[in-house]
C-alpha positions as CSV (number, residue, x, y, z in Angstrom):
1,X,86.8,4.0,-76.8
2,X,89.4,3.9,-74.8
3,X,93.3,3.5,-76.2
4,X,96.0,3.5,-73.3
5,X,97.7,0.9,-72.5
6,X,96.8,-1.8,-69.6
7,X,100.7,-1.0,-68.5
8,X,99.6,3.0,-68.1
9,X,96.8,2.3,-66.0
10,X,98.6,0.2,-63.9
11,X,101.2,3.0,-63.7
12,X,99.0,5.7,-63.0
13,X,97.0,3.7,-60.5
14,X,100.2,2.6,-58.6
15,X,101.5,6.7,-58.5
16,X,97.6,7.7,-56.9
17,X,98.1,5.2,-54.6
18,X,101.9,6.6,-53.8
19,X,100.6,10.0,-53.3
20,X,99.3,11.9,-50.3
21,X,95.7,10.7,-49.1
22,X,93.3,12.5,-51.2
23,X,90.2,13.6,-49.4
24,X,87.9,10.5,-50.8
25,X,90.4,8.2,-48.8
26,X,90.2,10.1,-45.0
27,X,86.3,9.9,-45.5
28,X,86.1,6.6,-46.2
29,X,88.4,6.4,-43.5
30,X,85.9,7.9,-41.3
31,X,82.9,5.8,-42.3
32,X,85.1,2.6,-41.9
33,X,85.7,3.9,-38.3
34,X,81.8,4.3,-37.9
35,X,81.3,0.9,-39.0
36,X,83.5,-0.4,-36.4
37,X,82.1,1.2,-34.4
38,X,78.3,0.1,-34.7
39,X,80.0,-3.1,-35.1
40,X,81.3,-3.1,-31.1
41,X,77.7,-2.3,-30.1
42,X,76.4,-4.9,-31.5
43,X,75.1,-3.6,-34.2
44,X,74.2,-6.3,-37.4
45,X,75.4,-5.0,-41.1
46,X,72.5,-5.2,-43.4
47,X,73.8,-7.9,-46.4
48,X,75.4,-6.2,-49.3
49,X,72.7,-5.1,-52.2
50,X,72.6,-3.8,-55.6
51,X,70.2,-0.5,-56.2
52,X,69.0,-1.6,-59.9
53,X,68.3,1.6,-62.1
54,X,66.1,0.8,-65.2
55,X,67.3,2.9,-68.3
56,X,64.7,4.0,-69.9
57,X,67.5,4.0,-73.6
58,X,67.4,0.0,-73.4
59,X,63.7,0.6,-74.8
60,X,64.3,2.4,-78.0
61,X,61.0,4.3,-79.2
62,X,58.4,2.8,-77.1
63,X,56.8,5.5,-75.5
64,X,57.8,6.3,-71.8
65,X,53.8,5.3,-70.3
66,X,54.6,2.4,-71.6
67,X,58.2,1.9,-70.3
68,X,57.2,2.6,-66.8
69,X,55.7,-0.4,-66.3
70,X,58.5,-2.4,-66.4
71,X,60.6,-1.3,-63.7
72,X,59.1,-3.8,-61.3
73,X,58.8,-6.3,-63.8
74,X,63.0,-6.1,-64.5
75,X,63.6,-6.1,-60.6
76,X,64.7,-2.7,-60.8
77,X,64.5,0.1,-57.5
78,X,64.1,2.9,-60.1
79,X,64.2,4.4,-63.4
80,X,66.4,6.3,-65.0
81,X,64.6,8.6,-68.1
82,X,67.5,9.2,-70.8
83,X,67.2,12.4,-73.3
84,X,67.2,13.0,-77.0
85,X,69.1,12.6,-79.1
86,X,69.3,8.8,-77.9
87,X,65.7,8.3,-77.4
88,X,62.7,10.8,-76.6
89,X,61.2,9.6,-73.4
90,X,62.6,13.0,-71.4
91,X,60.4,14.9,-74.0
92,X,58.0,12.7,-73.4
93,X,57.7,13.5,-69.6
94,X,57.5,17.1,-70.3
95,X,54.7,16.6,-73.0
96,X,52.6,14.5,-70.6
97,X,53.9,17.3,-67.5
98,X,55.5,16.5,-64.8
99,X,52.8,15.9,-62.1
100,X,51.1,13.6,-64.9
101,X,54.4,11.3,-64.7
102,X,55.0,11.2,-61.1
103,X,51.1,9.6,-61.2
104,X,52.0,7.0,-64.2
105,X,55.3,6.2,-61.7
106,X,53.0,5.7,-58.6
107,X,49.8,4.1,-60.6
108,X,52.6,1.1,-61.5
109,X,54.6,1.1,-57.9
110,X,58.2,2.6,-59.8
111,X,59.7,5.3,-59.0
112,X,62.3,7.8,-60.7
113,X,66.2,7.7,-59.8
114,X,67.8,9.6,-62.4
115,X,67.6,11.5,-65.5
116,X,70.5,11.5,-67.9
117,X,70.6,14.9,-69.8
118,X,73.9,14.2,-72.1
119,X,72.3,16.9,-74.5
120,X,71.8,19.9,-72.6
121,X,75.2,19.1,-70.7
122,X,76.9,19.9,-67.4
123,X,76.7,23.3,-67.8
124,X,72.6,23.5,-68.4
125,X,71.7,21.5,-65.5
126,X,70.0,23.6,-63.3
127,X,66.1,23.3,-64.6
128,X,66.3,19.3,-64.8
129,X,67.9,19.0,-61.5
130,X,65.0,20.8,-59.9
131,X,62.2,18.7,-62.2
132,X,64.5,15.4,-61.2
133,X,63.9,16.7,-57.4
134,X,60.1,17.4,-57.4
135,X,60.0,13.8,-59.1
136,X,61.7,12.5,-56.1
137,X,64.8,11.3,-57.8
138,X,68.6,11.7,-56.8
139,X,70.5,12.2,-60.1
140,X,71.3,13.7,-63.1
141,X,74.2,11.7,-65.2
142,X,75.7,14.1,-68.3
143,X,79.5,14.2,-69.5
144,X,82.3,16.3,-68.7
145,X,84.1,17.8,-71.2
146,X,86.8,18.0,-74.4
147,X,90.1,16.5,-72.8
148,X,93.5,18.5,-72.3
149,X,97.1,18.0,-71.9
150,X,97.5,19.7,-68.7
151,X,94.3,17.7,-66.6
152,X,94.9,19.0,-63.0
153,X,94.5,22.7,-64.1
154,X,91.5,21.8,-66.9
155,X,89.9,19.9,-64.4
156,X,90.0,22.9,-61.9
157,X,88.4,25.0,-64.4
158,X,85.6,22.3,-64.9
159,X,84.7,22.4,-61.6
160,X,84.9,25.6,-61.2
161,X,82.3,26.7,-64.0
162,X,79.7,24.0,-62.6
163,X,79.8,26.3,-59.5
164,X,76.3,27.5,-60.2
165,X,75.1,23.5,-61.2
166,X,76.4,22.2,-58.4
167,X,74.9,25.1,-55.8
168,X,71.3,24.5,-57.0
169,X,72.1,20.6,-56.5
170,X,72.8,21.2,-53.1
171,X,70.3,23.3,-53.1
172,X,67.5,20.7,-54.0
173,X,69.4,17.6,-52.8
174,X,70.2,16.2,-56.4
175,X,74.0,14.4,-57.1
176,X,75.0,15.4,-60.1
177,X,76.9,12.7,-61.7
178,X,79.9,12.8,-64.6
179,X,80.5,10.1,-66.8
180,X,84.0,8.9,-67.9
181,X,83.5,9.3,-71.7
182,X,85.9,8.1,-73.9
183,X,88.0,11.6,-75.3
184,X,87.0,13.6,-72.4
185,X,88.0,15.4,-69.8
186,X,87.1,12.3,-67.0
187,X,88.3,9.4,-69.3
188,X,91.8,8.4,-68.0
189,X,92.8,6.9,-65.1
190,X,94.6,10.3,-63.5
191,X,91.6,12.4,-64.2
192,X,89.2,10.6,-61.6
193,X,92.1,11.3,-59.1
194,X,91.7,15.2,-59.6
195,X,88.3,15.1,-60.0
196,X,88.1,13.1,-56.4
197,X,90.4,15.7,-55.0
198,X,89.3,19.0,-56.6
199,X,85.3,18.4,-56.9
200,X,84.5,19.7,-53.2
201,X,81.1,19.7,-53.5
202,X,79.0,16.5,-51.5
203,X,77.1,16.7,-54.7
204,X,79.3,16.4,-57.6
205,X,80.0,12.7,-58.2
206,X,81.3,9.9,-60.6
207,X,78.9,8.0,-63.1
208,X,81.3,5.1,-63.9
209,X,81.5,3.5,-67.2
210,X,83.9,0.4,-67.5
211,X,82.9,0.2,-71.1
212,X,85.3,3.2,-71.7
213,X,88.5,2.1,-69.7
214,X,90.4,-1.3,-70.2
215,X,88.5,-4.1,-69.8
216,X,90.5,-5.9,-67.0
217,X,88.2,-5.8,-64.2
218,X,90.7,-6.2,-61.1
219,X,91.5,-2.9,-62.3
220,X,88.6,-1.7,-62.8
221,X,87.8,-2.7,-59.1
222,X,91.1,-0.7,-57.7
223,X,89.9,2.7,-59.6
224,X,86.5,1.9,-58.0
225,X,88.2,1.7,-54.3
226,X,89.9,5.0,-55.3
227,X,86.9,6.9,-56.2
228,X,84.9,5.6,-52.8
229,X,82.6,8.0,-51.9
230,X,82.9,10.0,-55.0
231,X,80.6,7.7,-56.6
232,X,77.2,8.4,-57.4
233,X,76.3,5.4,-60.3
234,X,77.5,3.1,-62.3
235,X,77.2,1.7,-65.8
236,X,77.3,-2.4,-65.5
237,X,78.6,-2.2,-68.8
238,X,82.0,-3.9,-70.9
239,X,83.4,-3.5,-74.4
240,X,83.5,-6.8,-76.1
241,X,86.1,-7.6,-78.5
242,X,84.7,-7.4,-82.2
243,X,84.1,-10.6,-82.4
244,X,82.4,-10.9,-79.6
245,X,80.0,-8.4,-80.7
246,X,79.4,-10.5,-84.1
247,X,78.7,-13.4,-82.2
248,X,76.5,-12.0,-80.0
249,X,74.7,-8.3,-80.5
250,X,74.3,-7.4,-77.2
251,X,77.8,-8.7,-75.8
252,X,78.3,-5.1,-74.0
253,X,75.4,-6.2,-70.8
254,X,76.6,-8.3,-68.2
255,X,77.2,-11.8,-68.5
256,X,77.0,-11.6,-72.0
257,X,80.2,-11.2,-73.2
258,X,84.2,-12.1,-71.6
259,X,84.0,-10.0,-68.6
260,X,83.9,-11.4,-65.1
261,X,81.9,-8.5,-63.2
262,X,82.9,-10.0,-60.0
263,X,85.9,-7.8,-59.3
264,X,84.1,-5.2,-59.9
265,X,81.0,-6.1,-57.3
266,X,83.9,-6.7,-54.6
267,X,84.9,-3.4,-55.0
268,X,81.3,-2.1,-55.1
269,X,80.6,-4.2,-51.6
270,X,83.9,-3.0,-50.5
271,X,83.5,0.8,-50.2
272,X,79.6,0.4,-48.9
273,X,78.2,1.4,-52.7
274,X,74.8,2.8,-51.9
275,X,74.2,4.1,-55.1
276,X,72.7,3.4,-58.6
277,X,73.8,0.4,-60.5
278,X,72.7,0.6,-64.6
279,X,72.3,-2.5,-66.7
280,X,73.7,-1.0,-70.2
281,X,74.5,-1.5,-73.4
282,X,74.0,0.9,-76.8
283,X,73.3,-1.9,-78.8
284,X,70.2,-1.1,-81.0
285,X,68.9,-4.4,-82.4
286,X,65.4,-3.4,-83.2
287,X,63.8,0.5,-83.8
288,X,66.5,1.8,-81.6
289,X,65.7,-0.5,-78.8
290,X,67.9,-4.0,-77.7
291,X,65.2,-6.4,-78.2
292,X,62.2,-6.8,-80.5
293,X,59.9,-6.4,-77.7
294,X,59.2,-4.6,-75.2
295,X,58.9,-7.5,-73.0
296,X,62.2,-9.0,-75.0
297,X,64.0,-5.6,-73.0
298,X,62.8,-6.3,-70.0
299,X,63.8,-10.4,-70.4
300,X,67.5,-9.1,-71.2
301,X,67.8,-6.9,-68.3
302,X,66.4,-9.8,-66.0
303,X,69.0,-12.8,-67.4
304,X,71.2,-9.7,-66.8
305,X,70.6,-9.1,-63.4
306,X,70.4,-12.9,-62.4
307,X,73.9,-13.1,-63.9
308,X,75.2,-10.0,-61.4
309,X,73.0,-11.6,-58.3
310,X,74.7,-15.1,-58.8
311,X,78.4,-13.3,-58.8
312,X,77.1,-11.3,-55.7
313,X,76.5,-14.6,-53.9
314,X,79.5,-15.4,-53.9
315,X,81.2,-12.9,-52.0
C-alpha cells in the first residue's frame, strides 16, 4: 500500500511535467498529428471503447475449463490466466496442454489476452511469452522489483537485465507489462517517468494499478496522460478506506466503493488506450474466489462493467 503523501505526487507530477519532453510525449505527439490528419480527409474516429480482460483470479479454485466459459458471459474481449501461488488455473493450462486450451477457448467463442506470471517474475519470462504467443495473446503482466534510493540508476539496471525478456517479446510479438506494486521498484510517481524514458523497447510496457497510488483519481488521470503510449493494461482497481471494506467486501471493484473512475476513463479516451482494461479486486469471499458462485463472479464483474460503461457515456 502506498504511503506518500497526496502533496508529493502532486510535486513530482508537476517537476515531470517541467522537464524536457520524454520520449512517450513526442510519440504521442506524432500519433495526435496522424489523427489530424485522417481527421482532414475525412476520415470518422471509431467511438472510444474499453478492451475488457476477464481475470481468471476473480474465480478462486474453480477449475480453468470451467472459467472459460464465462468470458462472454461477463462481456469480456479476453482472458487473462493468472499463476500460482494466487490461484492454479496457469498450471491448469499446462496440465490439460496447450493446444487442448486454445480448443476449450475456441469451443466457447473467448479468447486469451494475457497471462500474469507474478511467480516466475520478470526475469523468467521467456518460456510463457512464447506459450502466451502460440495462444494468440498479447501479454504477460509480472512485477518489477525491490525499490531503491537512487531510482533513475536502479531502474536502468532493470531494464537492462530484462534485455534477453524483452528480445524474445519482440521476438514473438508479446508486451510484456510491469505492474506498479506497492514497495517496488515501479511504485512511485518518479519511477514511471524513468521507466517511460529508459524502457526503449516497443515491448516493455506499464500494467497500471491505481490500487497502489493515492486514491485521487484526477491524479491518477495525469500520471495516466504521462505514461501514454507506455501503457500496455490496466487494473480498474481502488483501495477503499477500512471502513469501506467492512461495509462492503468487495469495495476494491469499480463502483463499489468512493472512487469516481471517471477521471480516469478521460484519461484512458484521451491518449487513444487500445489496450487491456482488468476488472480487479483480491478480495477472497468464498474458497479463494469473490463470490460464492461461479455465476456470482461473473454477476460482479457485469454490475462492474455497467458501472464503467455508464461513466464512459458520459464523455
Amino acid at each position: 500500500m502506498s504511503t506518500f503523501s497526496r502533496r508529493r505526487f502532486v510535486k513530482t507530477i508537476c517537476a515531470a511535467l517541467a522537464a524536457a519532453p520524454i520520449a512517450p510525449r513526442l510519440s504521442r505527439a506524432a500519433v495526435a498529428s496522424k489523427e489530424a490528419s485522417a481527421a482532414g480527409q475525412g476520415a470518422e474516429a471509431a467511438p472510444f471503447r474499453l478492451n475488457y480482460l476477464l481475470a481468471s483470479s476473480l474465480y478462486g479454485s474453480v477449475h480453468i475449463r470451467d472459467v472459460v466459459p464465462q468470458v462472454r458471459k461477463a462481456g469480456c474481449d479476453a482472458l487473462d490466466v493468472w499463476w500460482p501461488n494466487w490461484v492454479p488455473h496457469r498450471t491448469q493450462v499446462d496440465e490439460m496442454g496447450l493446444d487442448a486450451f486454445a480448443a476449450l477457448l475456441k469451443q466457447h467463442g473467448a479468447r486469451l489476452g494475457a497471462t500474469s506470471p507474478y511467480k516466475p517474475g520478470p526475469f523468467n519470462l521467456a518460456d510463457e511469452l512464447r506459450a502466451v504467443a502460440k495462444l494468440g495473446g498479447t501479454l504477460a503482466i509480472c512485477g518489477s522489483t525491490k525499490p531503491a534510493k537512487d531510482v533513475k540508476q536502479a531502474m536502468k539496471d532493470f531494464i537492462e537485465r530484462l534485455k534477453p525478456q524483452t528480445a524474445v517479446a519482440e521476438e514473438v510479438g508479446v508486451d510484456i507489462g510491469i505492474e506498479n506494486h506497492g514497495n517496488a521498484l515501479l511504485w512511485q510517481p518518479d519511477s514511471f517517468r524513468y521507466f517511460c524514458e529508459l524502457a526503449a523497447s516497443p515491448r516493455l510496457k506499464v500494467s497500471f494499478a491505481p490500487y497502489h497510488l493515492p486514491q485521487n483519481p484526477e491524479e491518477l488521470g495525469g500520471l495516466l496522460k504521462e505514461i501514454g503510449p507506455k501503457l500496455a493494461h490496466i487494473y480498474l482497481w481502488q483501495r477503499p478506506t477500512k471502513e469501506q471494506k467492512a461495509a462492503d467486501p468487495l469495495a476494491e471493484l469499480p463502483g463499489r466503493g468512493g472512487m469516481d473512475f471517471t477521471p480516469i476513463l478521460a484519461a484512458l479516451k484521451a491518449i487513444g488506450f487500445k489496450g487491456w482494461s482488468e476488472i480487479f479486486t483480491h478480495a477472497h469471499v468464498h474458497n479463494g474466489a469473490m463470490a460464492a458462485t461461479t455465476d456470482g463472479v461473473t454477476q460482479e464483474v457485469v454490475t462492474s462493467r455497467q458501472y464503467l460503461e455508464s461513466c464512459l457515456a458520459t464523455l
